[in-house]
MIVOVEX-553369 format. One record per residue (C-alpha): x, y, z; residue number from 1. Coordinates in Angstrom, 3 decimals. Layout:
N
- X  Y  Z  NUM
...
This chain:
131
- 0.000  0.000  0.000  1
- 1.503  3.521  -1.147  2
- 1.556  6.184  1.129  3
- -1.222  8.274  -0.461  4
- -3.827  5.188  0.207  5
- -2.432  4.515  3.458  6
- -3.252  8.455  3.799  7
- -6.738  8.505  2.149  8
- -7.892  5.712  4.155  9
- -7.094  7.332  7.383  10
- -8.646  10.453  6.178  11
- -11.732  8.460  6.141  12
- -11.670  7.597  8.959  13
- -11.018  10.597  10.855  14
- -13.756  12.036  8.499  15
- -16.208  9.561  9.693  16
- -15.533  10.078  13.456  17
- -15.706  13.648  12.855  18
- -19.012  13.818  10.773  19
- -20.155  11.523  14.437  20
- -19.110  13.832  16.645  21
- -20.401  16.841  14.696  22
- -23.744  14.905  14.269  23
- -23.525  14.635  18.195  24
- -23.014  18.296  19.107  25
- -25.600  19.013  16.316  26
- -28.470  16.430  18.879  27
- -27.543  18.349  21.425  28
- -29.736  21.322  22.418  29
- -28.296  25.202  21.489  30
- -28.658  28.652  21.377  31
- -28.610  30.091  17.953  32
- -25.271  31.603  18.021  33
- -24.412  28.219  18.429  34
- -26.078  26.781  15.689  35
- -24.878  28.803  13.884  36
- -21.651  28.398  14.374  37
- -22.366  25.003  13.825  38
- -23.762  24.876  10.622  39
- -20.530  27.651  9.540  40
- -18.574  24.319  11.320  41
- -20.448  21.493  8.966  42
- -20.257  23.768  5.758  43
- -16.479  24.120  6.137  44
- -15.736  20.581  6.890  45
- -18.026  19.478  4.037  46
- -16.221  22.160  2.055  47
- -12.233  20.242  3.637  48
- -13.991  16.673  2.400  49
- -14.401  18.130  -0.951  50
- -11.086  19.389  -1.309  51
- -9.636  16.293  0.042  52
- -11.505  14.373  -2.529  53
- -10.432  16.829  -4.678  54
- -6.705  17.028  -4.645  55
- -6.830  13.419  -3.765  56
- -7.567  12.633  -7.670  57
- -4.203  15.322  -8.371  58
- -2.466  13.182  -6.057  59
- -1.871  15.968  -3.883  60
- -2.113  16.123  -0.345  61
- -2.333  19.837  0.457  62
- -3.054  23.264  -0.737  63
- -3.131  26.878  -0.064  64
- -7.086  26.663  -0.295  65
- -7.068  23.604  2.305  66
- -4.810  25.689  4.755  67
- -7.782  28.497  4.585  68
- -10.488  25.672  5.650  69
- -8.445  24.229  7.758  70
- -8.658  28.058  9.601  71
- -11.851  28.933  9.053  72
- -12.881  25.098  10.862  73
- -10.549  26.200  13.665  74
- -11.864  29.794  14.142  75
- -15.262  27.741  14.447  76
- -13.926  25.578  17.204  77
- -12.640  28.984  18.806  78
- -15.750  30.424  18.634  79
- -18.250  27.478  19.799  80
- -15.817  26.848  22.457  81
- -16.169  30.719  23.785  82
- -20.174  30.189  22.942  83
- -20.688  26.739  25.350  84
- -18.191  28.750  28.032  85
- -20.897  31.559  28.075  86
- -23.701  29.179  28.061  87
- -22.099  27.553  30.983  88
- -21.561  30.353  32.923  89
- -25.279  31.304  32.311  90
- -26.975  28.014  33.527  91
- -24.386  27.908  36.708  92
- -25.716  31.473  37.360  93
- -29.659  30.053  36.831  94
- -29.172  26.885  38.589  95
- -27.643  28.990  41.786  96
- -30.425  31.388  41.642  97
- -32.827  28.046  41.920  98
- -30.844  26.831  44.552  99
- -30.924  30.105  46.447  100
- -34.858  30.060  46.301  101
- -34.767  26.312  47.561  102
- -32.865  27.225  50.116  103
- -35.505  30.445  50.878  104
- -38.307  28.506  50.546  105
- -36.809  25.875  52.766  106
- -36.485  28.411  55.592  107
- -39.976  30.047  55.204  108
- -40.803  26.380  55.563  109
- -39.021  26.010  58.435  110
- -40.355  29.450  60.127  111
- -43.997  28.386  59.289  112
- -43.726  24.910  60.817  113
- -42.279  26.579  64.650  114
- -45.048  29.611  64.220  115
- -47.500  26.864  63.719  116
- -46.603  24.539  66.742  117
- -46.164  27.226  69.152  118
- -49.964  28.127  67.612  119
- -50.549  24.928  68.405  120
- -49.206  24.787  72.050  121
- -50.643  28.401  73.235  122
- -54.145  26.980  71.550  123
- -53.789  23.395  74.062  124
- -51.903  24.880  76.897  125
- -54.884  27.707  76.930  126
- -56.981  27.443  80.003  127
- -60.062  30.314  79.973  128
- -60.737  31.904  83.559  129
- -64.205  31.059  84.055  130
- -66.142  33.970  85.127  131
């Protein structure tokens, strides 16, 4: 097996665990800036496949134009990376503002349940004067 088939089959691979993991990510529930940084992040890789199938036939392995999508896929990356670290930070801010009321209700609770058994006590402990 020559080099460039050894290559291309490897490609193939890597293509096909990529297209999974992108198909993945795509499942998974987003904002829009996300999708659309996703879709940006499908066009260019099925724009690298392309190329790759491309040059492959002009038993060439790598190009000016491939060096651009190869960018353009990482600047993607960059940018749905910064995207899910803002989402993050928003639903740790939301869940502790849940938690917080939890823990507020939890106390009211709490307050209720003494003002209602002392309630309770003064109403059994209660003895009218008769008179």
């Amino acid at each position: 097996m020559n080099d460039s088939t050894y290559l291309q089959n490897q490609n193939d691979t890597v293509n096909v665990e990529i297209n999974k993991l992108l198909e993945m990510f795509d499942r998974v529930g987003s904002t829009q800036k996300e999708d659309l940084v996703l879709k940006k992040l499908n066009k260019n890789h099925a724009r690298l496949i392309q190329l790759e199938a491309n040059l492959l036939s002009k038993d060439t392995l790598y190009t000016s134009e491939c060096a651009e999508v190869f960018s353009a896929i990482n600047t993607n990356i960059t940018e749905l990376a910064a995207l899910q670290i803002k989402e993050g930070r928003n639903q740790k801010f939301l869940a502790r503002n849940a938690l917080d009321t939890v823990q507020l209700f939890s106390k009211i609770e709490i307050y209720f349940l003494i003002f209602l058994g002392l309630l309770l006590q003064i109403i059994i402990l209660y003895k009218p004067k008769n008179g």
